[in-house]
N, C-alpha and C positions, 0 to 999 in steps of 0.2 A: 504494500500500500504506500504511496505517495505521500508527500506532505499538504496539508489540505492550502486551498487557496494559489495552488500553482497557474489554476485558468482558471475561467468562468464558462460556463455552460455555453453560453452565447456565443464564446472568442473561438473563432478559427483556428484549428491545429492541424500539424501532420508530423507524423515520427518519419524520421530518416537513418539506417544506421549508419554508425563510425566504425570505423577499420581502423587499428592501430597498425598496421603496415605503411599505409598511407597519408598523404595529406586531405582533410576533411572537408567541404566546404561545400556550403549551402546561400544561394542565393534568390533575394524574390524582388519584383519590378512591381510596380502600380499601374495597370493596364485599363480599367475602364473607369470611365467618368462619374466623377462623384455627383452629378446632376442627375434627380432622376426624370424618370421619364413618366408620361399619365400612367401606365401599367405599371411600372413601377409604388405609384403611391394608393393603387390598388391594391396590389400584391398581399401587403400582411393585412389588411382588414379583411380580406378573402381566404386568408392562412386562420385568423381567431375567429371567424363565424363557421366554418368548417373544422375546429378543433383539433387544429395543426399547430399552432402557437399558444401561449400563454396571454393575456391581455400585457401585462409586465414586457413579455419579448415584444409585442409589436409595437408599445408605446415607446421601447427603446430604440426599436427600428426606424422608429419616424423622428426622433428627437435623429440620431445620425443623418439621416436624411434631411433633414430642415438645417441644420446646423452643418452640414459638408463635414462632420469630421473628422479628421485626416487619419490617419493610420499611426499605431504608435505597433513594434514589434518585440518578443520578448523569447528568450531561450531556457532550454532545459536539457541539461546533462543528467544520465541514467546511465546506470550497467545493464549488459543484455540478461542479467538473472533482476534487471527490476527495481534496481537499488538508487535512490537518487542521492548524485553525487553535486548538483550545481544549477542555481538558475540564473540569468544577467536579464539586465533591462539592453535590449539592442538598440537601439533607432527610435526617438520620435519626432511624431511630424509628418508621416511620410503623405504624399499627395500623387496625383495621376504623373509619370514617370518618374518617379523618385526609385533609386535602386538599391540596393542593400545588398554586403556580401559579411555573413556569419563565417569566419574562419576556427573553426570547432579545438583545431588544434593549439593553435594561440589563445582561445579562450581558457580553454582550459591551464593551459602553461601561465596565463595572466594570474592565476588566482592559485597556484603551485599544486593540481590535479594532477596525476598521470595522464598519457592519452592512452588508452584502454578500449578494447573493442567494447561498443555500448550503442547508444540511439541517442537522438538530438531530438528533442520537439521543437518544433516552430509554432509561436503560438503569437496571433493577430489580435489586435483590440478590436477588433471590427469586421464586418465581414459588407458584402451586395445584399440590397433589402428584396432576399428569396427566402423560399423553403428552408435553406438551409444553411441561409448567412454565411454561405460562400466567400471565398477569397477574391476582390479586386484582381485579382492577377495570377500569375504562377511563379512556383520554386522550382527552381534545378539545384538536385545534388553532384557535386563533381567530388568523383575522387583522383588524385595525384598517385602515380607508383614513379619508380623506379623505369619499369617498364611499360605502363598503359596509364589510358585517361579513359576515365567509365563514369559512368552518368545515367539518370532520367531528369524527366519533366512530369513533375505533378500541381495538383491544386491542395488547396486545402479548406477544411469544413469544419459546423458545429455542428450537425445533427450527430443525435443520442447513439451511441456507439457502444454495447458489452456497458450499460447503468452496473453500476452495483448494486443498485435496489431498482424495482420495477420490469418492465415488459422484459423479454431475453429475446432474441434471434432467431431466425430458427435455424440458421446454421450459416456455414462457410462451406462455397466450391473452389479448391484454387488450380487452374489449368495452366502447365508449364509444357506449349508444343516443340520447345527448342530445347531438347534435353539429346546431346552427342559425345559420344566416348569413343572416340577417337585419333589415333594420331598425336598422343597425348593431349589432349582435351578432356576434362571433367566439367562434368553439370555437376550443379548444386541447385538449391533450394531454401528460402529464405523465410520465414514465418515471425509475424511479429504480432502476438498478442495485445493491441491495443484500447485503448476506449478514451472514452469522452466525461470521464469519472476517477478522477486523481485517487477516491477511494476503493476501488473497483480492487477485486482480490480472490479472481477466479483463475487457478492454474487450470490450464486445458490442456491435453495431447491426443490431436489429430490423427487422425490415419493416410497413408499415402499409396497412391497404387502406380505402376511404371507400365505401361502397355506398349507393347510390338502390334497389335491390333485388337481389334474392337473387342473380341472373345480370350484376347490372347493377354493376361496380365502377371506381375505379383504383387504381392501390396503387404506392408504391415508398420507398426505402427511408429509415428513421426520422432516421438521422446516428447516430455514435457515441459511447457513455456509458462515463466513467470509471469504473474498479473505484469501488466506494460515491458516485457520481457519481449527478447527476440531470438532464436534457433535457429543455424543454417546448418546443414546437413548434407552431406556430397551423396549422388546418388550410387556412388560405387560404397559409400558407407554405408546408406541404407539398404543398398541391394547385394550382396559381396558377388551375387553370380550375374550382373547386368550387361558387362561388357560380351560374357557369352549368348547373354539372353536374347541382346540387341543384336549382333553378331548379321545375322539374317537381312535386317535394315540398313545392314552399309553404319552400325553404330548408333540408330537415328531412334528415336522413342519417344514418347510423352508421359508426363506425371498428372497425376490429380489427387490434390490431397481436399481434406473435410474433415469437418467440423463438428456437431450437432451443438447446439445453443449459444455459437458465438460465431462473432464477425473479425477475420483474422486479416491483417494483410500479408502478403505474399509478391518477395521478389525473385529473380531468377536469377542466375553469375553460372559465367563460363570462365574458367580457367585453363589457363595454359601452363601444365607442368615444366616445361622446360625452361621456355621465357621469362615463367612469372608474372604474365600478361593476364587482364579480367575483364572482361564486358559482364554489364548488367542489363537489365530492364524491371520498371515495376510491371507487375501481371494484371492488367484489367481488360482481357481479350475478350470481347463477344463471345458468346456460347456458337452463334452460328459461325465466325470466323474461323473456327478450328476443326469444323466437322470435318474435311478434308484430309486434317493431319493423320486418321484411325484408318 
């Protein structure tokens, strides 16, 4: 469990992990207009008469909206077992292209932290007056090696995420169609038990299955990930016979791990044994985009 008062229900977050091999860093830009629009100042009276919002969340919504104001941003260092090590005030002030670069490993060294594989949240005083008080903009996490530059693009949200009290989920699918063992190349698999409730303090472990075809699988089970905790798992560790199993594919396979009662995120890393080289991607592939892959 967290320390309470890290974020407010309402403020936009996203976990990102840290790699101690690497240099860390995380950045977000201010992309759309803080002006709204008619729809827009319909939006949340149409969110609390539908029973989507709180009267609270959308008189706040509109007071931002009335008032343009501006974005202030804030960080939070965790161990990937959950353990919070660090929070800083980052930037305030931010307005429509204003940029911001969190360098994780300097923060940490600022304040005499180790850098330690762990997770960064990113968390927004503010969000777009929607459903789900959405991010102005987007973050890219970049990681630095020796050998590669790896990265995504994401957004970030407040809707209720794994509450530690109230509704639950009804589960997690996570589909990884770029899973190759070959050539020295390893797939892994990245699971980050998160939520939108600093007191949240539900360990989960998943199950994962590696398919060569639609009938054709193994599966078992992921290990278990601390409340706001993250697990990466190489698929030659999870599966010890997969390189033979894929063998048939040219190496080439797909994962799907789940869940039941929670909502996990899931990214994906290739490695390169010999180089030392890594590509990532975070996984939010359409269910229809991968029918193909089986």
């Amino acid at each position: 469990m967290l320390p309470a008062g890290l974020w407010k229900p309402w403020e936009p977050r996203s976990y990102f992990p840290v790699f101690s091999h690497a240099r860390n860093l995380v950045d977000f830009v201010v992309q759309s207009d803080f002006k709204p629009s008619l729809r827009d100042w319909a939006r949340p009276a149409n969110d609390w008469l539908k029973k989507r919002k709180t009267l609270r969340g959308v008189t706040r919504t509109y007071l931002n909206m009335a008032l343009q104001r501006p974005i202030d941003l804030r960080g939070v260092f965790i161990t990937r077992q959950g353990e919070f090590v660090h929070s800083w005030e980052l930037r305030r002030g931010l307005r429509v292209g204003d940029f911001h670069v969190a360098d994780i490993n300097t923060l940490l060294s600022s304040v005499g932290k180790p850098l330690v594989d762990g997770v960064f949240i990113l968390v927004a005083s503010r969000g777009r007056p929607d459903l789900w008080d959405s991010s102005p903009g987007s973050a890219t996490a970049r990681y630095v090696g020796g050998n590669f530059v790896a990265g995504y693009r994401t957004g970030f949200f407040a809707r209720t995420i794994n509450p530690a009290h109230g509704k639950k989920h009804f589960g997690f699918t996570g589909i990884n169609p770029q899973v190759l063992l070959k050539d020295g190349l390893q797939a892994s698999v990245m699971l980050i038990n998160h939520s939108s409730d600093p007191a949240y303090d539900q360990t989960v472990t998943p199950r994962i299955r590696l398919y060569r075809a639609p009938d054709e699988y193994l599966e078992t089970e992921f290990g278990r990930i601390a409340p706001h905790g993250v697990l990466e798992r190489s698929v030659m560790e999870l599966f010890p016979s997969a390189q033979d199993f894929l063998a048939k594919n040219g190496g080439r396979g797909l994962t799907v791990a789940t869940a039941t009662g929670v909502s996990l995120a899931s990214i994906h890393i290739m490695r390169n044994t010999a180089s030392g080289s890594m590509g990532m991607d975070h996984s939010r592939p359409a269910y229809t985009n991968v029918v193909d892959y089986l």
